[in-house]
C-alpha positions as CSV (number, residue, x, y, z in Angstrom):
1,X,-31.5,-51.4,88.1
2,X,-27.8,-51.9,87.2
3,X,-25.5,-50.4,84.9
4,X,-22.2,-52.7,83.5
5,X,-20.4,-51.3,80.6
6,X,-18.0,-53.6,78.5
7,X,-15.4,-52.6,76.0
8,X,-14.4,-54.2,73.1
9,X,-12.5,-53.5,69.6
10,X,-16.0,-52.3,68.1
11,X,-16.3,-49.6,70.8
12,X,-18.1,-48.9,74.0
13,X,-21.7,-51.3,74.4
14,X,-23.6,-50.2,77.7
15,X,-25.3,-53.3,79.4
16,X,-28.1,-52.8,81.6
17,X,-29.1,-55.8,83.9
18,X,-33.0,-55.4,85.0
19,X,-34.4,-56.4,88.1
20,X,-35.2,-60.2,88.1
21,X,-32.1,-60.6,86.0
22,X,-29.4,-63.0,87.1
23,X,-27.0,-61.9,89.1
24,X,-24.7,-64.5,88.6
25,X,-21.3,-63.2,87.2
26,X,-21.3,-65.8,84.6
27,X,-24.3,-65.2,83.6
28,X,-24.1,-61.8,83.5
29,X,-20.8,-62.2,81.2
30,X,-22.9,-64.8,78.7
31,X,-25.1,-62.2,78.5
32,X,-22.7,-59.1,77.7
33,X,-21.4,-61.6,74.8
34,X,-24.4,-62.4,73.1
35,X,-25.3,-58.4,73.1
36,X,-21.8,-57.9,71.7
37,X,-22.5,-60.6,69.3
38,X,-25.5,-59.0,67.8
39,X,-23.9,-55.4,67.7
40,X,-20.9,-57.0,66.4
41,X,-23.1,-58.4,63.7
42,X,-25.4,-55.6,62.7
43,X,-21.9,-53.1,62.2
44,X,-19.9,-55.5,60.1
45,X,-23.8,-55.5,57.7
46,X,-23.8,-51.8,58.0
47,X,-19.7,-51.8,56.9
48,X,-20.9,-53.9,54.0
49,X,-23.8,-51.5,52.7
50,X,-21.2,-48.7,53.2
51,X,-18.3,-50.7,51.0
52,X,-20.3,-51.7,48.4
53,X,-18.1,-51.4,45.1
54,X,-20.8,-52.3,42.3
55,X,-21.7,-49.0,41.6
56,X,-18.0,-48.3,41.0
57,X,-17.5,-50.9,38.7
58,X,-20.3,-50.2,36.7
59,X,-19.2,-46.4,36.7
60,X,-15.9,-47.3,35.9
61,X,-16.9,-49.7,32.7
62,X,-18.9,-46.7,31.4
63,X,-15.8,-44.9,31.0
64,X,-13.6,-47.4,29.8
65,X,-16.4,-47.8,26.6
66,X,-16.4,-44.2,26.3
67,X,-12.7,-44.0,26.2
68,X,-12.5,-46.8,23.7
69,X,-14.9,-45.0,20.9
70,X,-13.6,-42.8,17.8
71,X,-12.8,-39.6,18.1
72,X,-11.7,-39.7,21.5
73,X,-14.6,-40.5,23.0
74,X,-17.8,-37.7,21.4
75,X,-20.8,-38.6,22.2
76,X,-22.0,-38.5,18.3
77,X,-20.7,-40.8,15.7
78,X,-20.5,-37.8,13.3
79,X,-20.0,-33.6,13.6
80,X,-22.7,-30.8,13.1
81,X,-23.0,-29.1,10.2
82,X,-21.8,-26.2,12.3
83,X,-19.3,-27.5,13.1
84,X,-17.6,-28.7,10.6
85,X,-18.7,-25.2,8.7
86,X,-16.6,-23.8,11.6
87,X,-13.6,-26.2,11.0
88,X,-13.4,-25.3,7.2
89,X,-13.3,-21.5,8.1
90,X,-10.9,-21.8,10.4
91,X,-8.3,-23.4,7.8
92,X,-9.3,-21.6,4.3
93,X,-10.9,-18.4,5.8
94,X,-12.9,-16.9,3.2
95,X,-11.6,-19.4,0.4
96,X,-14.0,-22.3,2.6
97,X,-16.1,-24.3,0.5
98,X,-19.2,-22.1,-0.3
99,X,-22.1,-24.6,1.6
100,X,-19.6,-24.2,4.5
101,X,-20.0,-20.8,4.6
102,X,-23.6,-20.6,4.1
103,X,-24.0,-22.7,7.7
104,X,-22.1,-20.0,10.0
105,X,-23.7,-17.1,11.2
106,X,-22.3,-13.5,10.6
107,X,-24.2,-10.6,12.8
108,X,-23.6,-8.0,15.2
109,X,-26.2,-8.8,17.1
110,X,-26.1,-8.2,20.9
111,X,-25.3,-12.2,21.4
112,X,-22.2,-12.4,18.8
113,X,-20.3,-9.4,17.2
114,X,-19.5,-6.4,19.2
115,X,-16.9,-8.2,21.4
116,X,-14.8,-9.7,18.1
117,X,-14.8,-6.2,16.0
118,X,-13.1,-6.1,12.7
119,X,-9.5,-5.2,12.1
120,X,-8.6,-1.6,11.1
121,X,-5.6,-1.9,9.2
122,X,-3.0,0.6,8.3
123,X,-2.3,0.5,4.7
124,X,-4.4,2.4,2.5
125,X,-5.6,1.2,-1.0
126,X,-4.8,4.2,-3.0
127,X,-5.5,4.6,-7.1
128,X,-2.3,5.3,-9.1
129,X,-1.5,8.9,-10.0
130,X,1.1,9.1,-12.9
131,X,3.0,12.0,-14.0
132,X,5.4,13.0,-16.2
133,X,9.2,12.5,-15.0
134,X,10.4,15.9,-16.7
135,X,12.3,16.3,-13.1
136,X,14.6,13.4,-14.0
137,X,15.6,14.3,-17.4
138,X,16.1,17.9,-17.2
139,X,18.2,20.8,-15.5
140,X,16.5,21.5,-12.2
141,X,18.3,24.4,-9.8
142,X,17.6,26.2,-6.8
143,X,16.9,30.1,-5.9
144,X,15.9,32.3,-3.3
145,X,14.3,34.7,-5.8
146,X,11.3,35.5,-7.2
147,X,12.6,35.0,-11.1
148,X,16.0,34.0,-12.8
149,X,17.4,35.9,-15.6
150,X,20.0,34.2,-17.5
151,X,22.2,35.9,-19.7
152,X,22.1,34.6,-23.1
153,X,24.3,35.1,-26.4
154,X,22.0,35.0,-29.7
155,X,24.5,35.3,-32.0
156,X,28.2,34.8,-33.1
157,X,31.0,37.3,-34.9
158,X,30.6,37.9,-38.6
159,X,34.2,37.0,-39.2
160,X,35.3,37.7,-43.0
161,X,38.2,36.6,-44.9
162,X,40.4,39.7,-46.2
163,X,43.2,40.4,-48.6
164,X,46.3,41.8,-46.9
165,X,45.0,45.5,-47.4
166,X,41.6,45.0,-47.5
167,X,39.6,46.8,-44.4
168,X,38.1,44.6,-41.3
169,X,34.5,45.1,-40.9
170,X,32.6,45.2,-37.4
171,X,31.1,41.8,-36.2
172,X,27.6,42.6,-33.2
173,X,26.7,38.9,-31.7
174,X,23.4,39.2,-30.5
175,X,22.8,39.1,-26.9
176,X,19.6,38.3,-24.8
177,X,18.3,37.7,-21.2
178,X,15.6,35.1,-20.9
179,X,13.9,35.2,-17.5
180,X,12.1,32.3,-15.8
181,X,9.6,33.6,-13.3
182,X,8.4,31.5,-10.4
183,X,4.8,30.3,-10.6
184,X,3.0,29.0,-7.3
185,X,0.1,26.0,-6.9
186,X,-1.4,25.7,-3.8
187,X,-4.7,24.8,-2.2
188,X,-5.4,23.4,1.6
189,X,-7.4,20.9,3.0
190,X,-9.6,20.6,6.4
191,X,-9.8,18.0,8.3
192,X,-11.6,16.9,11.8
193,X,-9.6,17.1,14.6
194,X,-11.2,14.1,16.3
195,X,-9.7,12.4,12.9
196,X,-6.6,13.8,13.6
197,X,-6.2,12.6,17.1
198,X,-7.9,9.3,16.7
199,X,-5.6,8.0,13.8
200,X,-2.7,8.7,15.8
201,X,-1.4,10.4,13.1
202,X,-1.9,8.4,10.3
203,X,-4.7,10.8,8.9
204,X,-2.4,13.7,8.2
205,X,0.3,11.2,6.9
206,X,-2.1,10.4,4.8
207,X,-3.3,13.8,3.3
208,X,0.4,14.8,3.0
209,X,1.3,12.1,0.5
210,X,-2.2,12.9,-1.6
211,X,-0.9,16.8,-1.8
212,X,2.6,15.4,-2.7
213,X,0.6,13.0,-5.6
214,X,-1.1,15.9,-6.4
215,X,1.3,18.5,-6.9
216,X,3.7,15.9,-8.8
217,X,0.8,15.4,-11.3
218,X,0.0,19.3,-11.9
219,X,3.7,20.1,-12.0
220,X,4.3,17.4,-14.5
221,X,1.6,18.2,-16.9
222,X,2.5,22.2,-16.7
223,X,6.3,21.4,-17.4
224,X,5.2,19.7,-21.1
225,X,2.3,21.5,-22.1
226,X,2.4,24.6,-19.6
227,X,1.5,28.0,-21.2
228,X,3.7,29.9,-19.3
229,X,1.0,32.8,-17.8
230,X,-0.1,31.5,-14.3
231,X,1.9,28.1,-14.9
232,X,5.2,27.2,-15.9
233,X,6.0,27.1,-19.8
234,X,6.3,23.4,-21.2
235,X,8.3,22.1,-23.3
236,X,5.5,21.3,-25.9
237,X,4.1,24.7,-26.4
238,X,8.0,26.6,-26.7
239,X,7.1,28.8,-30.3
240,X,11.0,28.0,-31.3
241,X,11.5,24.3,-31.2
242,X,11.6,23.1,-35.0
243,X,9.6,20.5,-36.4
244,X,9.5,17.4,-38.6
245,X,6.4,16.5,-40.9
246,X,5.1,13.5,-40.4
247,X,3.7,13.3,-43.9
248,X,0.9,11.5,-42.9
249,X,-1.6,12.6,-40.5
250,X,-2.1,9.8,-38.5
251,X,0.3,6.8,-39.8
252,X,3.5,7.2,-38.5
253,X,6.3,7.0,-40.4
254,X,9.6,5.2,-38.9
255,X,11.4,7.0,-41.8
256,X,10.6,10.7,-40.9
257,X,11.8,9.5,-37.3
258,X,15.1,8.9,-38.6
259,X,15.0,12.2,-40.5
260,X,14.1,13.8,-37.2
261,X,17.0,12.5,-35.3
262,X,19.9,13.3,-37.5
263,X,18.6,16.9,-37.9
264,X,20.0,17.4,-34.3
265,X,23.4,18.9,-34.7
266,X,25.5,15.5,-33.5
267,X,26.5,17.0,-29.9
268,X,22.6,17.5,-29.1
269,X,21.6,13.8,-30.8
270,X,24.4,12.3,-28.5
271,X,23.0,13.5,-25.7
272,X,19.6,13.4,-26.5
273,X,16.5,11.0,-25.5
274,X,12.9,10.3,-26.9
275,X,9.9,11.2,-25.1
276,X,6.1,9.9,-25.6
277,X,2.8,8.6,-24.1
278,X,2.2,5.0,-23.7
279,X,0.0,4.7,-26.5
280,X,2.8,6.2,-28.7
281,X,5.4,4.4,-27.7
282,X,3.6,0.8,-28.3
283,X,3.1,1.7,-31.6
284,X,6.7,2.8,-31.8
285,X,7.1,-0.8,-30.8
286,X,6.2,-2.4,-33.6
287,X,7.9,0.2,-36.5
288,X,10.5,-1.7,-38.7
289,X,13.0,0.1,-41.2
290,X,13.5,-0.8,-45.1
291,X,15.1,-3.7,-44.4
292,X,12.9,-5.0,-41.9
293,X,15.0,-4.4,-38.9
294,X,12.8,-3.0,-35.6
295,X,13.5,0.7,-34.7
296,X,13.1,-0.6,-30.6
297,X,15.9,-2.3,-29.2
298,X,15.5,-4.0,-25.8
299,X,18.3,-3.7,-23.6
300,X,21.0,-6.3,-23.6
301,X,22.6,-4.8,-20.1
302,X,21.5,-5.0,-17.2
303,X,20.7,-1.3,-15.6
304,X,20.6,0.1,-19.7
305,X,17.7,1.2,-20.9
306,X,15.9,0.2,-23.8
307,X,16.8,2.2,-27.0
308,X,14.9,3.8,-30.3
309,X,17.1,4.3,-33.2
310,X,20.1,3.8,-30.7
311,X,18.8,6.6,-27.6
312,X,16.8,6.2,-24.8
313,X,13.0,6.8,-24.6
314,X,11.6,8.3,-21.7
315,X,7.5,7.9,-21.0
316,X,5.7,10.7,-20.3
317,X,2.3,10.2,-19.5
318,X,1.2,13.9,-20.6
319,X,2.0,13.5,-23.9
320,X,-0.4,13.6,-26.4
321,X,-1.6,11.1,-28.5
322,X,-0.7,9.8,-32.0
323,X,-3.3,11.6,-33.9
324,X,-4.1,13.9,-37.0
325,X,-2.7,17.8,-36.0
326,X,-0.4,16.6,-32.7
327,X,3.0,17.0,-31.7
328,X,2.9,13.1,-30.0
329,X,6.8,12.6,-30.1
330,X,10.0,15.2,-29.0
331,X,13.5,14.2,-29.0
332,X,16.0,16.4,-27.8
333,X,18.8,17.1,-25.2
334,X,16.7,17.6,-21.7
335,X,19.1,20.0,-20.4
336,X,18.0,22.7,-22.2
337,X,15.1,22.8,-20.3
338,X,15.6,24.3,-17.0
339,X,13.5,23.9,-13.9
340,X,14.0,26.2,-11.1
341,X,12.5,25.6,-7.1
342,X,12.2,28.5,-5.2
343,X,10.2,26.5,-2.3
344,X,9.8,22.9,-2.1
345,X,5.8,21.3,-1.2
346,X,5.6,23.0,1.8
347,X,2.8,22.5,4.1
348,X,1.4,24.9,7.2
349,X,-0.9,23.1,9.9
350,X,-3.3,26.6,10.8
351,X,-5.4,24.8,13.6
352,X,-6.9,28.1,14.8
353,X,-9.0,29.6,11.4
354,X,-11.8,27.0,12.2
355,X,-11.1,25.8,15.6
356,X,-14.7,26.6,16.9
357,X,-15.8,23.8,14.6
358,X,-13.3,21.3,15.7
359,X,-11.2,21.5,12.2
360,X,-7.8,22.1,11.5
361,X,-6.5,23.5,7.9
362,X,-3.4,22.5,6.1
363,X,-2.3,24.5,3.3
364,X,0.0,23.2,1.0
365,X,2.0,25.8,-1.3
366,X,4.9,25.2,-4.3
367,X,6.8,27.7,-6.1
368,X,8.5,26.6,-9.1
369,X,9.5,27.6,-12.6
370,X,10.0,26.2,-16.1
371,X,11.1,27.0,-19.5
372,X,13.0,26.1,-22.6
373,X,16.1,28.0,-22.6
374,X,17.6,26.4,-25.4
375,X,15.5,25.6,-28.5
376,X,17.7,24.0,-30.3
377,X,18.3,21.2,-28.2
378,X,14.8,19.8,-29.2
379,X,12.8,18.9,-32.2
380,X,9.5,17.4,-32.4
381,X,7.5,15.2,-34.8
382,X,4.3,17.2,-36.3
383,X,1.3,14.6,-37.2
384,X,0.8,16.3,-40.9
385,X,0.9,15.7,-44.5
């Protein structure tokens, strides 16, 4: 048995002449080209198979369709409930249409919830605390002791006039010494100090401003209607401060307010203003004198307050109401009321009192005093026949 091998463009082909095969070199060579022939043959069929671009072009007009559809291309000619529930959230938030809210889901659940947590903010919603602004209006000083004492002159000379031998006779002013002693309010608070550490601060911020609120409130309310024992004296309850009649015991009268005003002495009534409640004052509102003409006058200026009878009306929140037996209104020149700070809101952090229980304390003390030193200054409207 012999071996030949021939080459061609295709490759290598191996041609294996038998016994009894012709030996003729011709021969031999027609037969090598009919074996190429048929190998020849059977790899351009297999290079055929292998090329065959059908399924391409059937893959690629499948995508052209889908490309040409609405909506880029989705699968469905028209959303999910969910999702267009989703879509409306997404722009309104909690304003979305009402059947778009109802679709979505809202849990904590281990599948949804505990990876999207809700935001903590950092403002706090607080109630409103209102208190009277005596502070603003009247004579507020400072002292490093525990009461004031201020020298006071009761009385003048008893001057006479004399013929040219007639004899002089002795004048004694009075003299006196009012003392304004310094009352404290204080009180403390605990709080956790895992609280304290985990707000980053924002905790004690936050107790700080309700002691400020609070202390504002109490000292307000003590400087008008303080009795003077463990509290400052307020303005409301001073025994010397004269009084107008109302004349009616629960109709106010504009015309006794006019009496009231000009039976200040004119250096007090220039300098004086009006105080009252809210209630009082939208009464006040609507009062009208003999010739029709309103009482109130708004302000024409900008920065200029609005005016009653011609003076400013300050609104403080702890003054009573317009009713039978009540003082509701006081007019007078506010610096005859002196306020006196001895110490400021001061506040002590004591972490160490309760420190086996994980709290910390915060006391929170004021001194301050309060009186009328000057009577005469003011003058109130009594609700009375």
């Amino acid at each position: 048995m012999r071996h030949l091998k021939t080459k061609d463009l295709l490759g290598s082909t191996a041609l294996t002449l038998k016994d009894g095969d012709p030996a003729d070199p011709g021969d031999i060579v027609t037969k090598a080209i009919e074996d190429l022939t048929k190998t020849v043959d059977t790899r351009l069929g297999e290079v055929e198979k292998k090329t065959d671009t059908s399924k391409i072009v059937d893959r690629l007009d499948k995508l052209e369709a889908k490309a040409n559809r609405p909506e880029g291309g989705e699968t469905e000619d028209e959303p999910s409930v969910e999702h267009k529930a989703f879509t409306a959230y997404l722009r309104y938030g909690a304003n979305a249409p009402a059947a778009d809210l109802k679709a979505l889901t809202v849990s904590s659940d281990p599948q949804g919830g505990f990876l999207a947590p809700a935001e903590m903010s950092s403002e706090f919603i607080r109630d409103l605390v209102e208190f009277s602004p005596v502070r603003t209006v009247a004579s507020v000083r400072q002292t490093g002791a525990p009461s004031v004492m201020y020298p006071q002159r009761t009385g003048v000379t008893n001057a006479r006039w004399k013929g040219e031998t007639e004899e002089q006779e002795a004048s004694e002013p009075g003299f006196g010494q009012p003392e304004l002693v310094l009352k404290e309010l204080n009180t403390y608070v605990d709080i956790s100090n895992q609280l304290l550490a985990d707000s980053a601060g924002q905790a004690e911020a936050e107790v700080r401003t309700a002691l400020a609120e609070d202390f504002g409130q109490k000292e307000g309310l003590a400087f008008v209607s303080g009795d003077g024992v463990l509290e400052p004296e307020g303005v409301m309850t001073h025994d010397d401060i004269a009084e107008t009649v109302n004349g009616h015991a629960t109709v106010l009268d504009p015309d006794r307010l006019i009496q009231m005003l000009y039976a200040q002495p004119a250096m007090y009534r220039n300098a004086g203003a009006w105080a009252m409640n809210g209630t009082t004052l939208g009464i006040v509102r609507t009062l009208k004198d003999g010739d029709g003409r309103m009482l109130w006058q708004p302000s024409y200026a900008a920065g200029q307050p609005e005016t009653l009878l011609g003076r400013p009306v300050v609104e403080m929140v702890d003054m009573p109401d317009l009713a039978s037996g009540t003082y509701p209104i006081i007019y007078g020149d506010w610096s005859g009321y002196r306020i006196v700070d001895r110490v400021g809101l001061s506040t002590l952090v004591n972490p160490y009192i309760r420190a086996t229980e994980g709290i910390t304390r915060i006391h929170a003390t004021r001194r301050v005093a309060g009186g009328v030193l000057q009577a005469a200054k003011f003058r109130k409207l009594h609700m009375s026949t």
